[in-house]
C-alpha positions in Angstrom: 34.0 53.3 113.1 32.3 56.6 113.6 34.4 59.6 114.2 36.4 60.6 116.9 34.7 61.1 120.4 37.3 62.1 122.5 37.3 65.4 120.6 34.2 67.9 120.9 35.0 71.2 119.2 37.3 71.6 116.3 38.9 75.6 115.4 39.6 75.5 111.7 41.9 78.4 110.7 41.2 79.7 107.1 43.9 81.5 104.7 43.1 85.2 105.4 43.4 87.4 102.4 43.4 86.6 98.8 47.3 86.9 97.3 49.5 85.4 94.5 49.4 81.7 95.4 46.6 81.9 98.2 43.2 82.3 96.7 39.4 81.3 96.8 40.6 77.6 96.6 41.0 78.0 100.4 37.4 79.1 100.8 36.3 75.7 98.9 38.4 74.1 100.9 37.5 75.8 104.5 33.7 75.9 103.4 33.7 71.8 103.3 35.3 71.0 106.1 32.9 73.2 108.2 30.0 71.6 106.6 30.9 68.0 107.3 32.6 68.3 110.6 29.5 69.9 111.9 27.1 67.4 110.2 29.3 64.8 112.5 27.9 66.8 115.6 31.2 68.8 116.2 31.6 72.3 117.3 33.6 74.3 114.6 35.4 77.4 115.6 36.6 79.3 112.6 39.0 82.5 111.8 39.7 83.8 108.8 39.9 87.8 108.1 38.3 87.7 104.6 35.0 89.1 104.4 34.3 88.2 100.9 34.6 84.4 101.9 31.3 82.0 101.8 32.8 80.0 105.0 32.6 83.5 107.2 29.0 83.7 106.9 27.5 82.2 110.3 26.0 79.5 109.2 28.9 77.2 108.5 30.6 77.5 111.6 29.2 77.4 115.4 31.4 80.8 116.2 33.1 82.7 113.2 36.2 84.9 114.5 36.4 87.7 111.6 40.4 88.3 112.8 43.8 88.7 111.7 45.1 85.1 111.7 47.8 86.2 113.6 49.7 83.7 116.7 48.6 86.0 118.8 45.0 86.5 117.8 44.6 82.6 117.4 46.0 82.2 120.9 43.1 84.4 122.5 40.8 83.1 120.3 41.9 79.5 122.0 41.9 80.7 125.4 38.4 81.9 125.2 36.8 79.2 123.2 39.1 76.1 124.9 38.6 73.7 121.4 39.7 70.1 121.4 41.6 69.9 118.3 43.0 72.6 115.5 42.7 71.9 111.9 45.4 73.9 109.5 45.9 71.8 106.7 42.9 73.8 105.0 44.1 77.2 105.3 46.7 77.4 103.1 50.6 78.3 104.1 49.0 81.3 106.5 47.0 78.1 108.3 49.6 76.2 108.7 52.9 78.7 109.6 50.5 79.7 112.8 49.7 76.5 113.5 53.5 75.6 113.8 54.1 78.7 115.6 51.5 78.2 118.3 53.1 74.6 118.4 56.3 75.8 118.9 55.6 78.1 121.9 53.9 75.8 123.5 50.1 77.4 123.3 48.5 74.2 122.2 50.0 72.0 124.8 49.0 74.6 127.3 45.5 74.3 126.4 45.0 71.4 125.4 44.6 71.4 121.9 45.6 68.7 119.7 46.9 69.5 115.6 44.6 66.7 113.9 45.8 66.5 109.9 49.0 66.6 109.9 51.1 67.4 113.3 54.2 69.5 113.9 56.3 66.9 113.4 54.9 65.9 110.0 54.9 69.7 108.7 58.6 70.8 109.9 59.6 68.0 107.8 57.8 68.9 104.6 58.2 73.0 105.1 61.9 72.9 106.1 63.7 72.3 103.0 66.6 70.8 104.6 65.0 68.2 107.0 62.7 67.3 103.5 65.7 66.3 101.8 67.4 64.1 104.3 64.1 62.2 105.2 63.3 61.7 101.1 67.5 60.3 101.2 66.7 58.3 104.4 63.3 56.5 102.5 65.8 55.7 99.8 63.9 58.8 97.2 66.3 60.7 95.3 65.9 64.5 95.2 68.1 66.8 93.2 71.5 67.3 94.4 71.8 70.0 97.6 72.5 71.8 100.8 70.9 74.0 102.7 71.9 77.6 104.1 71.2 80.2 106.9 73.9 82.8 105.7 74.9 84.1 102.2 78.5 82.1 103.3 77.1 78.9 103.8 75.1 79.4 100.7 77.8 80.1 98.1 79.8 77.4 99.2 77.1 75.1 98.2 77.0 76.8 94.9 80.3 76.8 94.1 80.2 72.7 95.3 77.1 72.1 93.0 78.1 74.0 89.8 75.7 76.9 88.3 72.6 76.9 87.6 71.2 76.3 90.9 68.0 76.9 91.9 67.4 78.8 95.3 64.4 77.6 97.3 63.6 79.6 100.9 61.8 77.2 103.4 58.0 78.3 104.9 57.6 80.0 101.5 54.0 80.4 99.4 53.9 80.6 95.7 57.4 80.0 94.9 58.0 83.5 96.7 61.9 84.5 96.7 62.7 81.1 94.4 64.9 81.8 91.6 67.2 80.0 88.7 71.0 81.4 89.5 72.7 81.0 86.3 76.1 82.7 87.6 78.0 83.8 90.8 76.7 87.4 90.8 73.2 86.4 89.9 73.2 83.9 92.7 74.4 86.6 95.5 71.4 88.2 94.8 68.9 85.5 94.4 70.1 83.6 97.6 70.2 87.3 99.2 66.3 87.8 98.2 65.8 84.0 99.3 67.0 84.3 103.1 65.1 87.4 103.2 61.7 86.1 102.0 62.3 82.8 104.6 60.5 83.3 107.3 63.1 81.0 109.4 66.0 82.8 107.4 67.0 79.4 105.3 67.2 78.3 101.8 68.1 75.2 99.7 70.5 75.5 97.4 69.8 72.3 94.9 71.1 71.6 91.3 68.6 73.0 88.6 66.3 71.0 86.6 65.4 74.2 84.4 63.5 71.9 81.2 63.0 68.8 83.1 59.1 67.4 82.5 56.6 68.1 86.3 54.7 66.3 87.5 52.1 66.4 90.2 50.2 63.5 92.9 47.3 64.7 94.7 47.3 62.0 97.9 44.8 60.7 100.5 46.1 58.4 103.4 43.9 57.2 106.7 45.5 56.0 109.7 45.2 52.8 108.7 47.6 54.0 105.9 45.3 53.2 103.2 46.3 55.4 100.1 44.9 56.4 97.2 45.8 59.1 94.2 43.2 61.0 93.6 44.3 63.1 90.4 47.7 62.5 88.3 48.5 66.2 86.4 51.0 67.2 84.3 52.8 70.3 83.3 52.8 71.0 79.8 55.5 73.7 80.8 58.6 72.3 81.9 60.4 72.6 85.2 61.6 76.7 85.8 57.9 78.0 85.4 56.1 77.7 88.6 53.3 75.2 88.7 50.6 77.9 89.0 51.9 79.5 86.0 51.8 76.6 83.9 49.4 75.4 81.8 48.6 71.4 83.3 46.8 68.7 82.1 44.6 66.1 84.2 45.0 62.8 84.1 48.8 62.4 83.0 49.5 61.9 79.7 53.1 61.3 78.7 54.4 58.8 81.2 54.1 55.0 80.4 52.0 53.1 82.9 54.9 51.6 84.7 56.4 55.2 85.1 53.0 56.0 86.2 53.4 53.3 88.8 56.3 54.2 90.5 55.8 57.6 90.4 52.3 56.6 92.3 54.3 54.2 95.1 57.1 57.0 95.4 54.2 59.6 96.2 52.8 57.5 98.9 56.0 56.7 100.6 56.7 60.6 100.4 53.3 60.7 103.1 54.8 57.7 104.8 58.1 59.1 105.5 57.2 62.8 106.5 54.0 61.3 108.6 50.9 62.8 107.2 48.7 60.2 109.1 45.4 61.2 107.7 44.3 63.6 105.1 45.3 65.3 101.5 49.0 65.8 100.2 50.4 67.4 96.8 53.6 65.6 96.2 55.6 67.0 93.0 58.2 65.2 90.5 60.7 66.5 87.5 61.9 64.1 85.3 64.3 63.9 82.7 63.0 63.8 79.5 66.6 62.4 77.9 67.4 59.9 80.6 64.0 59.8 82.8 65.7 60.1 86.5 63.0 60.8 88.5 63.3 63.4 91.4 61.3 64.3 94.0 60.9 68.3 94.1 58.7 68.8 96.9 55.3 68.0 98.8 52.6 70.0 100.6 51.1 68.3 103.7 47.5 70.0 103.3 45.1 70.8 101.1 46.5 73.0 98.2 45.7 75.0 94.7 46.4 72.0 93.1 44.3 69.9 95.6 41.4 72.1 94.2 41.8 71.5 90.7 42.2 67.4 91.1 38.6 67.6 93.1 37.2 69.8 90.1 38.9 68.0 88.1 37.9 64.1 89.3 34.7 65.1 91.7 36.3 63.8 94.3 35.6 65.9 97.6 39.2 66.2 98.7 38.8 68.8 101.4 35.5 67.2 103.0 37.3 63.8 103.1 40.4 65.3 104.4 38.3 66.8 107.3 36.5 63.2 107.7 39.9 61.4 107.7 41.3 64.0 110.2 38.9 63.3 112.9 39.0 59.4 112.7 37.5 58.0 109.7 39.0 56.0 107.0 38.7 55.7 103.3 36.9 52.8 103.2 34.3 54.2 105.5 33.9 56.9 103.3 30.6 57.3 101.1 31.5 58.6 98.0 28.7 61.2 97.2 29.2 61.0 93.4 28.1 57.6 92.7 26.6 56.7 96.2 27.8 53.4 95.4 31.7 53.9 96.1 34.0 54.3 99.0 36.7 57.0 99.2 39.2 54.2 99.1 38.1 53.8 95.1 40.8 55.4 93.2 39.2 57.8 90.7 39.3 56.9 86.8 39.2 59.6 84.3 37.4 58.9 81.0 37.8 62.4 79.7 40.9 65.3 79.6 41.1 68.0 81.8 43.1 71.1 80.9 44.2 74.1 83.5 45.2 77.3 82.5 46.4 80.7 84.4 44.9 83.9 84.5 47.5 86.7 84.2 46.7 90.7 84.5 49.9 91.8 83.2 47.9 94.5 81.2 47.0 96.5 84.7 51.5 96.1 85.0 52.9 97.1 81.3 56.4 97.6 82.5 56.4 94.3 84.3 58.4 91.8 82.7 55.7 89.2 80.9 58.3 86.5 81.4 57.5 83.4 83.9 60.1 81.6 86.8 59.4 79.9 89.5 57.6 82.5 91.7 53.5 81.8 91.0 52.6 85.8 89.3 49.0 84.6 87.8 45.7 86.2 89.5 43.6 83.4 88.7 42.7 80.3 86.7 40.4 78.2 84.0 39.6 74.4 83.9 38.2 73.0 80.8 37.3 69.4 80.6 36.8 67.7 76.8 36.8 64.0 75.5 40.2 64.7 74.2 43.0 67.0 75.0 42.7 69.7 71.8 38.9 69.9 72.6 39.9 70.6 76.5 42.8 72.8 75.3 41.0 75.2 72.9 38.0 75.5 75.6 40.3 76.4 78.4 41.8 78.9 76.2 38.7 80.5 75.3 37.2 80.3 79.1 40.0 82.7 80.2 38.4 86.3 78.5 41.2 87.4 77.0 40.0 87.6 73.6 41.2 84.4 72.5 38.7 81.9 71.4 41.1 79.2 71.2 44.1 78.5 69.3 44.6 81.1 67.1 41.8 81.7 64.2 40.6 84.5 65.6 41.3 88.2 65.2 44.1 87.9 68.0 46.1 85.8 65.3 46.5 88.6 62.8 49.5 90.3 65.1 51.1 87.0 65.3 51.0 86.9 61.1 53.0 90.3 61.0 55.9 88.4 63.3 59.4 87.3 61.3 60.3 83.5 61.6 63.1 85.3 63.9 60.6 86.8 66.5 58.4 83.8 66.4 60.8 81.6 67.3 62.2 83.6 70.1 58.4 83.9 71.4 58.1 79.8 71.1 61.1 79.5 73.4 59.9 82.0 75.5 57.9 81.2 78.7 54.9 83.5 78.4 51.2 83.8 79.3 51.0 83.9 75.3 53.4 81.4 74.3 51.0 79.0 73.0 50.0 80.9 70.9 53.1 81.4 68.9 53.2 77.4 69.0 49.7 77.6 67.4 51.0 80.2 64.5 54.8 78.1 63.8 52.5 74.9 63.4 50.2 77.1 61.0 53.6 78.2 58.9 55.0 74.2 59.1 57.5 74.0 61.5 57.7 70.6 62.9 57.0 69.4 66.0 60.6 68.6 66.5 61.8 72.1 66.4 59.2 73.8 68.4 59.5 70.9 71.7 63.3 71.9 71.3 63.2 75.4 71.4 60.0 75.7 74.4 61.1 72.3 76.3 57.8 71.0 76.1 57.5 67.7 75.0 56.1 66.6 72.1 53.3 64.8 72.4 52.0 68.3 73.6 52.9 70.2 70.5 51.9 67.3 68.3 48.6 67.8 69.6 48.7 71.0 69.3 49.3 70.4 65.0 46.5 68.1 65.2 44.4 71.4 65.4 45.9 73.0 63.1 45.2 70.2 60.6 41.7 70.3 61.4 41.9 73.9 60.6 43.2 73.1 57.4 40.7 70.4 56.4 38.1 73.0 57.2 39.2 75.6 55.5 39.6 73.2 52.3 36.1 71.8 52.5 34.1 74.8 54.1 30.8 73.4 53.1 31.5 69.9 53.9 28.9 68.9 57.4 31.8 66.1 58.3 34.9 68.9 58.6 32.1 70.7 60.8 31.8 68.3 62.8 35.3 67.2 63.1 36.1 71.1 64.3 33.5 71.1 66.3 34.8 67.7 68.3 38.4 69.6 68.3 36.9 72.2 70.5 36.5 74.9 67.7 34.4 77.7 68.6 31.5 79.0 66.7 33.7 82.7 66.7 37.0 80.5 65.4 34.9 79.1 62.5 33.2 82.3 61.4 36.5 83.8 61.3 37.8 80.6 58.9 34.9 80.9 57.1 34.0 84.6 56.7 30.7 84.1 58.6 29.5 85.8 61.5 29.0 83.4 64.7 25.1 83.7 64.3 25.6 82.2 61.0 27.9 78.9 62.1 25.8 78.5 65.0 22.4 78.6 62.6 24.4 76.1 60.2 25.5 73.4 62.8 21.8 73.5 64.4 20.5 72.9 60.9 22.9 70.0 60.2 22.6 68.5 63.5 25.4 68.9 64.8 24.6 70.3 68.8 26.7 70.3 71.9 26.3 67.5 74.5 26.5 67.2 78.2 28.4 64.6 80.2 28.5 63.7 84.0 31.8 63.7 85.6 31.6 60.2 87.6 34.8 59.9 89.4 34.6 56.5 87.8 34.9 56.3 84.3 31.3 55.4 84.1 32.0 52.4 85.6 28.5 53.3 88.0 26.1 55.5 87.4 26.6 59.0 89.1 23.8 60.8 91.6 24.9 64.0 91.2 24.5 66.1 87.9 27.8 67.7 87.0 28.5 68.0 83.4 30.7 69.2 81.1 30.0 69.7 77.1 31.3 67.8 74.0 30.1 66.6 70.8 29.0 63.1 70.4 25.8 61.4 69.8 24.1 60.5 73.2 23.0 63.6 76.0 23.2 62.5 79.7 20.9 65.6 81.0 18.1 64.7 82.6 14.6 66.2 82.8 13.4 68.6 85.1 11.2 67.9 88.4 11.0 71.5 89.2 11.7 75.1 87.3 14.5 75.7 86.9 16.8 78.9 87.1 20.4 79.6 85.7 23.1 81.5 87.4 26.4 82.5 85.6 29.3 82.5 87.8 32.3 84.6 87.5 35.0 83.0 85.8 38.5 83.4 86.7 39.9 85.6 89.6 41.5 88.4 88.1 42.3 91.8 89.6 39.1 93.8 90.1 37.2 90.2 90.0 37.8 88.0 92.6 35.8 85.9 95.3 33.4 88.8 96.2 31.0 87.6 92.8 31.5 84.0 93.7 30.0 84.8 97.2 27.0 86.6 95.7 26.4 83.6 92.9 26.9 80.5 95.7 23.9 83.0 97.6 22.0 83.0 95.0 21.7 79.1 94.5 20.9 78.6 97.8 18.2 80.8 97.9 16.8 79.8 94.9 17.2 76.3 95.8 15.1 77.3 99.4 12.1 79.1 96.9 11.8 76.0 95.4 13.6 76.0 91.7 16.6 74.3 90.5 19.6 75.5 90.3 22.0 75.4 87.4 25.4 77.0 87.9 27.8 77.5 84.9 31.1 78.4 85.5 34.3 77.5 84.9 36.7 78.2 88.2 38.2 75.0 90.1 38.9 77.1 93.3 35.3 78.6 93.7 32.4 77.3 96.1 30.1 77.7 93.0 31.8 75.1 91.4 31.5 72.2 94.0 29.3 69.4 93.0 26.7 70.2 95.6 26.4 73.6 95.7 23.9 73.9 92.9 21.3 71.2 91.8 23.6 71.1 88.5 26.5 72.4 87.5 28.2 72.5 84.5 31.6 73.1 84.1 32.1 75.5 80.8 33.3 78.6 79.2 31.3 81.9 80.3 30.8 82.4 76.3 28.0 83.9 74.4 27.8 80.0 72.4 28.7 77.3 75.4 26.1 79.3 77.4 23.4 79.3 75.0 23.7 75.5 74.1 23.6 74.9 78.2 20.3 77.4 78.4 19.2 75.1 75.7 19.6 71.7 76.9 18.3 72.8 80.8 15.2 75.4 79.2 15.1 77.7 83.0 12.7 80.1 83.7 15.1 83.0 84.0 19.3 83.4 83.5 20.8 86.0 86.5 23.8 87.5 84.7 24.3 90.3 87.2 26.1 88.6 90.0 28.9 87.1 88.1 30.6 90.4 87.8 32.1 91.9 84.5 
């Protein structure tokens, strides 16, 4: 059936300002539900205070309100424009705190307006850490042992009833703000302190720590016919205590057996079922015990989130446009998927390749600021690589974040790490840093065994036993530096030209000169949402090494544009505005667009912003080999920033 009729004009609030845990994902996210709900012939009315934002411009909304997205603001901005229905689930926590509050006062009864999404009801029960609890227990889903607080009394007696460590976690919160691991009494009066504080309802949840435990992530779709589907499965390769937007995670899962998977899956969905999310997108997050493997249910998000940005980058799946779809009537299975053309939304995506995520931290502009991670989010930004296999994903995702690392080690950024005793090595293994890996990488390189290094970091070790697999290659190359096979075999590990010149004593020029003469080039995939089960429409690629190519040829000239990378401080959203600009009005001259770039939460890096995009590392090497399987007529560098 076609979309609701009873509702004419739609006000979509957006997430205001870029901060730790609120980014450009929001502006993805915002940007498709504008387009789509008003190519269903609804009025949108939009606020969002961000200037730098691609969904501010006027053309993707009927009226744009550039205000504070304040209860108050909203309010007039609902008495003058009288819409039918607010959307929040795409703004982020700011979106969906003032939709609660304009709830709770009775504004949106008083005009009229209807929450489509998720309602009041649905997001009280997800937000409030108390109510979550008791309705996971009541669905017969076991969460970690708790109690919840609104005075520093009430809160230590909890404590003391549970046993230290607890974890502290304030309700309404964004980016694990004021969350913390109490290891004692007196750390734990000033963590639950901090916690109430930060709350903007004054309450925490005092719950039994799973500091080491393995996380887990279920991006989630239900209609109102409670169809389901899971559109991404990711994994932390960081355990449980570092914040899932600190941690390095992996796309589709990779340590759970399939009938783990498979009750993980059924718990996620009944976690929609029981808070009441009747239509749209839901991030529902699990720790499990590696020793015993009790499964607990940590938390969910009833809206679009930064993970829900990196499972539609990650899959192709157009979570935020379907979300919008879903929230104004339409079901999955009415749903054209616009990958393949051939698929409804109700067709669970299939992964035949790895995605890898990692964080963008600007600790550098901070040097007295602990480097250590917790459970509040401090990265500015992120990378997503995708590869065949997970050491080809992992070493490009290392290299895409412009840091001066090209991968795993080999490179000039190892040399400090050689200096290091077995002492301070170890102690920066176990340590949870942005540069941990790396000290994995250089303990492999000296032969500690997997064993060791998964017990002293708590990751597990299928993760680290990847990570030796590198280190092997490395090895083999380095013992047979003029054999074309150990080349190759780097080269399908995700090896950099700039890694191999530095194994090799050659310059980059000279390795990328060599693998052209043997043969050995770079090539491009689509990402299908379907594990090539049918053929995809739309040309989003990512680069590997393997025989067959799946560019196609040109119909018109074409022009590149290099986006921006990740957000960091002093590089944010403002370049991905000017690059998503510059493909449409290159598109409207008449040449095809080819976007590189390798942010999940940009515009730029939807599958239909550009006539191709391809998802890789803003590198001297993966951006030649892209100029020279698409040939343009012209690159524009300037608009990507630094």
């Amino acid at each position: 059936m076609p979309g609701r009729e009873d509702i004419r004009s739609i006000l979509v609030i957006g997430s205001g300002p870029i901060v730790i845990g609120q980014a450009c994902e929001f502006d993805y996210s915002g940007t498709q539900a504008a387009k789509v709900l008003r190519q269903e012939g609804y009025r949108v009315i939009l606020v969002n205070s961000n200037p730098a934002t691609i969904m501010t411009d006027p053309e993707f909304a009927d009226a744009t309100y550039v205000e504070p997205i304040t209860p108050e603001v909203v309010t007039e901005i609902i008495a003058r424009e009288r819409p039918d229905a607010l959307l929040a689930t795409l703004g982020g926590q700011t979106a969906l705190n003032v939709a609660s509050d304009l709830a709770r006062q009775g504004v949106l009864q008083r005009h009229g307006v209807e929450m489509i999404g998720a309602g009041l009801e649905a997001i009280e029960k997800a937000e409030d850490r108390g109510r979550f609890k008791s309705t996971m227990e009541e669905a017969g889903l076991e969460c970690p042992r708790a109690g919840y607080a609104r005075s520093m009394g009430e809160a230590l007696a909890i404590a003391r009833e549970i046993g230290y460590p607890v974890m502290v976690r304030p309700s309404y919160i964004l980016g694990g703000g004021g969350t913390g691991i109490a290891v004692d009494e007196e750390d734990f009066l000033v963590k639950a302190k901090h916690g109430l504080a930060t709350s903007p309802v004054s309450e925490i949840l005092v719950e039994e720590s799973v500091l080491g435990w393995k996380e887990f992530e279920l991006e989630v779709m239900r209609d109102r016919n409670d169809n389901a589907v899971i559109v991404c499965s990711i994994e932390n390769i960081d355990p449980m205590g570092v914040h899932t937007g600190d941690s390095m995670t992996v796309a589709p899962i990779q340590t759970l057996s399939d009938r783990e998977y498979q009750d993980m899956r059924e718990e996620a969905i009944a976690v929609l079922r029981a808070i009441g999310v009747e239509t749209g997108g839901s991030n529902v997050q699990f720790a499990v015990d590696p020793a015993t493997g009790r499964r607990l249910v940590i938390e969910m998000n009833p809206r679009v989130s930064r993970s829900s940005a990196l499972a539609s980058k990650a899959t192709g799946f157009p979570i935020a446009k379907i979300a919008a779809l879903l929230a104004v009537g339409y079901t999955l299975d009415e749903i054209a998927n616009d990958i393949t053309g051939a698929t409804p939304a109700s067709f669970e995506p299939a992964l035949d390749y790895v995605v890898v995520k990692i964080p963008r931290f600007d600790f550098e502009k901070f040097p007295s600021a602990p480097r250590t991670l917790g459970t509040s989010m401090r990265s500015v930004g992120e990378a997503m690589s995708i590869g065949r296999v997970f050491p080809e994903a992992l070493q490009k995702a290392l290299r895409s974040m412009e840091n001066g690392h090209s991968g795993l080690n080999a490179d000039t950024t190892e040399e400090a790490l050689r200096e290091l005793s077995d002492t301070d090595l170890g102690r920066r293994a176990g340590e949870p840093t942005p540069e941990r890996v790396f000290a994995i990488g250089e303990a492999l390189r000296r032969g500690w065994s997997v064993e060791r290094l998964s017990e002293l970091s708590s990751i597990d070790p299928w993760f680290i036993d990847q990570m030796a697999e590198i280190v092997e290659v490395r090895r083999d190359l380095e013992a047979r530096p003029d054999d074309p096979e150990a080349l190759r075999e780097a080269k399908r590990y995700g090896f950099s030209d700039e890694q191999i010149g530095y194994l090799l004593n050659k310059t980059r020029e000279e390795v990328r000169a060599t693998r052209r003469d043997l043969g050995i080039h770079r090539t491009y995939k689509r990402v299908d949402t379907c594990a090539a089960e049918f053929e995809a429409r739309t040309p989003y690629m990512y680069g590997t090494f393997e025989e067959e190519s799946e560019v196609v040829p040109a119909e018109r000239p074409r022009v590149l544009v290099l986006g921006s990378g990740p957000n960091r401080i002093g590089q944010g959203i403002e370049f991905d505005y000017c690059c998503v600009h510059a493909s449409f009005t290159l598109r409207d001259a008449g040449y095809e667009t080819v976007m590189v770039n390798c942010n999940p939460e940009t515009v730029s890096t939807d599958y239909d912003t550009s006539d191709r995009l391809y998802f890789e590392p803003l590198t001297v090497e993966d951006v030649l080999d892209v100029i020279d399987a698409e040939q343009p007529e012209a690159v524009i560098v300037q608009l990507g920033g630094q």
